[in-house]
FIVO-916752 format. One record per atom (N, C-alpha, C): x, y, z; residue in three letters. Coordinates in steps of 0.05 Angstrom, whole numbers, plus 5000, padded with zeros to 4 digits. Example, Ala and Ser with C-alpha at 12.3 -4.5 7.8 and 13.67 -1.06 7.14 Angstrom:
2
526448865156ALA/524649105156ALA/526449345156ALA/525749555142SER/527349795143SER/525850015157SER/
This chain:
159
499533515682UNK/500933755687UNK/501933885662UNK/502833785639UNK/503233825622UNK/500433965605UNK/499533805606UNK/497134065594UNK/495734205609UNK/495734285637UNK/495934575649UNK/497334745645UNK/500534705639UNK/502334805630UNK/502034865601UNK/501634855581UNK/499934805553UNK/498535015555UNK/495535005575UNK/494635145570UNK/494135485579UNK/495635495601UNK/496135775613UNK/498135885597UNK/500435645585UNK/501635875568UNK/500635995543UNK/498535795531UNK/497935915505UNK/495136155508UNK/494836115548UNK/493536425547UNK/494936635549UNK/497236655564UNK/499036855561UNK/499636985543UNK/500136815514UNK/500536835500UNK/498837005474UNK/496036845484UNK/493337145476UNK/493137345485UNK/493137295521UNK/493637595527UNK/495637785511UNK/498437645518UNK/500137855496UNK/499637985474UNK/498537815450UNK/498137855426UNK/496538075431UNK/494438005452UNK/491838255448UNK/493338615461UNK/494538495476UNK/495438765496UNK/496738945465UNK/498538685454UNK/499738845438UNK/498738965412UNK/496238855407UNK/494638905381UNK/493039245395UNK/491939265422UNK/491139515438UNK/492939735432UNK/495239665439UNK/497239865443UNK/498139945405UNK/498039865387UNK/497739835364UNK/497040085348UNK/493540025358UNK/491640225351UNK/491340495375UNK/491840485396UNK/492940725407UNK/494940945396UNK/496740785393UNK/499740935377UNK/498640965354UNK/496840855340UNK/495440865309UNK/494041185307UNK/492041235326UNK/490341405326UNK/491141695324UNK/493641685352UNK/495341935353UNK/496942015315UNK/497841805309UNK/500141785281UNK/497841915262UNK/495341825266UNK/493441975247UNK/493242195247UNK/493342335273UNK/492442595276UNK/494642735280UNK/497242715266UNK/500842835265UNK/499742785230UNK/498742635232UNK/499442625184UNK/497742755184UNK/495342835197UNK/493243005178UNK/494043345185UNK/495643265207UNK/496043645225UNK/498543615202UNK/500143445192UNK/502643525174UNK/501143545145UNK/499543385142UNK/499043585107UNK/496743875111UNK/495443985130UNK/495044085138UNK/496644415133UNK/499544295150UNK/501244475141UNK/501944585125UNK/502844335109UNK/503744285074UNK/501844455060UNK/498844385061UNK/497644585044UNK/497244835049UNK/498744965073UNK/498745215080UNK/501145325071UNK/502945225061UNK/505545255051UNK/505945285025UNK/503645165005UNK/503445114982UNK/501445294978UNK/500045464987UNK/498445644975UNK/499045854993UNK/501945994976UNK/502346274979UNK/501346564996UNK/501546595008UNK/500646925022UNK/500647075000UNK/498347214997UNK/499447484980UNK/501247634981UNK/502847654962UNK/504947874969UNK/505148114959UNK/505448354974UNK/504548684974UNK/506448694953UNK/504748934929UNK/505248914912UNK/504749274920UNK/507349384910UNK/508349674909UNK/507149834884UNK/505450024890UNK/503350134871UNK/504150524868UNK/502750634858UNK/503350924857UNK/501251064834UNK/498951264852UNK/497151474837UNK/498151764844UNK/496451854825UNK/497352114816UNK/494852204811UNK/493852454828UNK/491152564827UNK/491352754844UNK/488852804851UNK/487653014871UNK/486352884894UNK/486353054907UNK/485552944935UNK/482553014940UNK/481052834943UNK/478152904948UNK/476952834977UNK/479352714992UNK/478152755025UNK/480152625041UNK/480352705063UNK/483352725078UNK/481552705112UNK/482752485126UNK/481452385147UNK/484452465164UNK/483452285190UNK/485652235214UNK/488552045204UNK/488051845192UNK/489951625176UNK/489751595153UNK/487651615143UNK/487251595102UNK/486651835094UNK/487651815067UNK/486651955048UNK/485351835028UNK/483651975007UNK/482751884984UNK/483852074957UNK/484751874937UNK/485752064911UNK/484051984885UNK/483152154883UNK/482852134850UNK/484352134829UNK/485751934812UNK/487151934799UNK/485651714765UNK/487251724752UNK/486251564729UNK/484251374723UNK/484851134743UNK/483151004751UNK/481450944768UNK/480751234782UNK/478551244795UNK/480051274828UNK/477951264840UNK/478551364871UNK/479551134884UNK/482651244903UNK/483951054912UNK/483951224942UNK/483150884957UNK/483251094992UNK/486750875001UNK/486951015009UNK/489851035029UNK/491250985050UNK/490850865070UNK/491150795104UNK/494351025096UNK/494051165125UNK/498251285129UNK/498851125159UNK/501151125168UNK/502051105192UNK/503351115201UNK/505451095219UNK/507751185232UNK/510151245207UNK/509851055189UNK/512151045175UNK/512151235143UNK/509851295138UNK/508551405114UNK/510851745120UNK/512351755100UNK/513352085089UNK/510552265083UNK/510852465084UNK/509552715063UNK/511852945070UNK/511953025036UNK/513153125027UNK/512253345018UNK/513153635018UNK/512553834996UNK/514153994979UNK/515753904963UNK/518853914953UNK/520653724976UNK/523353984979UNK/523853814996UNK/523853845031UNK/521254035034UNK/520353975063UNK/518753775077UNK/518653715091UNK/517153495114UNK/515353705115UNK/512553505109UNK/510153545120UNK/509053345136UNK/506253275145UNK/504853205164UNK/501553095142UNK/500752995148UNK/497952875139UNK/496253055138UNK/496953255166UNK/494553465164UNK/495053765148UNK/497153695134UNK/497753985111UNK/496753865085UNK/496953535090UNK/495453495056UNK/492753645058UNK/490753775038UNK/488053925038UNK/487153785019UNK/483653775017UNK/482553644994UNK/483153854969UNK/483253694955UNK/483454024917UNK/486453914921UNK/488453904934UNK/490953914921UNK/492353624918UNK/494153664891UNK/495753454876UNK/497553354894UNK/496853024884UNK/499152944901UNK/500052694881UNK/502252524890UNK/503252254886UNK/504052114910UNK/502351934912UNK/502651744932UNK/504151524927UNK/505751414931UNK/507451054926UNK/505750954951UNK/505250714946UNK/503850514969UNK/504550254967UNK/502650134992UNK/503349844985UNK/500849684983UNK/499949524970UNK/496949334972UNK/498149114980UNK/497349015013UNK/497548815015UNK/495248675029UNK/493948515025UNK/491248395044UNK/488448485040UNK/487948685009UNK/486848845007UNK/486649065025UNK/490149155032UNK/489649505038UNK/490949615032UNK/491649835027UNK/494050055023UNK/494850235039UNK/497250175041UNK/498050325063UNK/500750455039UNK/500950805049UNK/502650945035UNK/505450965049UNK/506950945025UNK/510050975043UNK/511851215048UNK/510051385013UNK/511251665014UNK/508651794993UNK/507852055010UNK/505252294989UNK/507352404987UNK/507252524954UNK/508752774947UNK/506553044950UNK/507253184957UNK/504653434946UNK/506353564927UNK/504953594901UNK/505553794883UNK/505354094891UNK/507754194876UNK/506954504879UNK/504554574858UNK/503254804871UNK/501254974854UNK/502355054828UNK/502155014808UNK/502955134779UNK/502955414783UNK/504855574774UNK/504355814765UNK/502355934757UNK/501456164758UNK/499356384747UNK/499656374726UNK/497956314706UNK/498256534681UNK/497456684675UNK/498256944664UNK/497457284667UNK/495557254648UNK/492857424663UNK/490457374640UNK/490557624616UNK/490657614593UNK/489257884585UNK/489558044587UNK/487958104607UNK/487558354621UNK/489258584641UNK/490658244651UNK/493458364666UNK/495158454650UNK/495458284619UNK/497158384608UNK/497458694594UNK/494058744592UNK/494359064575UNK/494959274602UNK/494559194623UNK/495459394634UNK/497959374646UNK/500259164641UNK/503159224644UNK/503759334614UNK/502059334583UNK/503259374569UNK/504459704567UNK/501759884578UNK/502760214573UNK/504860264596UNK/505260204618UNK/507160204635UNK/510060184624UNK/509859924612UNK/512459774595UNK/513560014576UNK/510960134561UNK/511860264531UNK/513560474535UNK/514960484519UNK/517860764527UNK/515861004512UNK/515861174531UNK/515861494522UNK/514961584493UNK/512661714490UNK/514061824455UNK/516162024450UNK/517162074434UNK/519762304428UNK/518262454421UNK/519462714422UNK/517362954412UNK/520363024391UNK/518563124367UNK/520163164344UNK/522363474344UNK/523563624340UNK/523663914339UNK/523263934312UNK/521764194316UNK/520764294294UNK/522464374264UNK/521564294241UNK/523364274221UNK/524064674216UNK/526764734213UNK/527765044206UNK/527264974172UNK/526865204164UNK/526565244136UNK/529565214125UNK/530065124100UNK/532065194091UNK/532265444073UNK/534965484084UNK/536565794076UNK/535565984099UNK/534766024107UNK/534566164134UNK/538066114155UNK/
């Protein structure tokens, strides 16, 4: 009796071990796949988003859509996304996207973020003044000129 008793317990006792060596690598498998989803994270945390970096051209406008524009400025042609939030300006009136025209000056501030740009405020420049050609000028000059005097005639002396 004693070693029936002996030996069912020292199967119990394998069973146990084993159930508990199963259950082990169960809970093992899941813990693997929490550390790899957590550095996972980590390296999404450690390599930065780009962050929009606030820009500003100064040019002419060479084509003007529904939402973008394109400017020619210094370094070459910059296109534009606008949208709900984008100003235009023309001094200090409110304009609209569709008063910007191609040919005229502007300054845009924007933002590059994700490779796009999106504008926060177009200035439109005013048109420079005229300058009077030449031509305009000779003919305000005889207009301008005062009168000649007419002399009276010199009397003899002693008369």
């Amino acid at each position: 009796m004693k070693k029936t008793i002996a030996i069912v317990l020292s199967l119990v006792l394998m069973f146990a071990f084993t159930a508990v060596t199963f259950a082990a690598e169960k809970a093992a498998a899941p813990a693997e796949k929490t550390v790899k989803a957590e550095k996972a994270v980590k390296a999404e945390k450690v390599a930065p988003a780009k962050k929009a970096v606030k820009k500003q051209v100064t040019g002419e406008v060479t084509a003007v859509d529904a939402k973008t524009l394109t400017v020619k400025g210094k370094k070459g042609d910059v296109t534009i996304s606008t949208d709900d939030k984008t100003m235009v300006m023309a001094g200090k009136d409110k304009k609209t996207l569709a008063d910007v025209k191609a040919g005229d000056k502007v300054t845009v501030k924007y933002t590059e973020a994700d490779g796009k740009n999106v504008a926060a405020k177009v200035a439109i420049m005013a048109a420079p003044a005229k300058k009077a050609t030449k031509a305009e000028k000779k003919a305000a000059a005889p207009a301008a000129a005062p009168a000649e005097k007419k002399e009276a005639p010199m009397k003899p002396a002693g008369h």
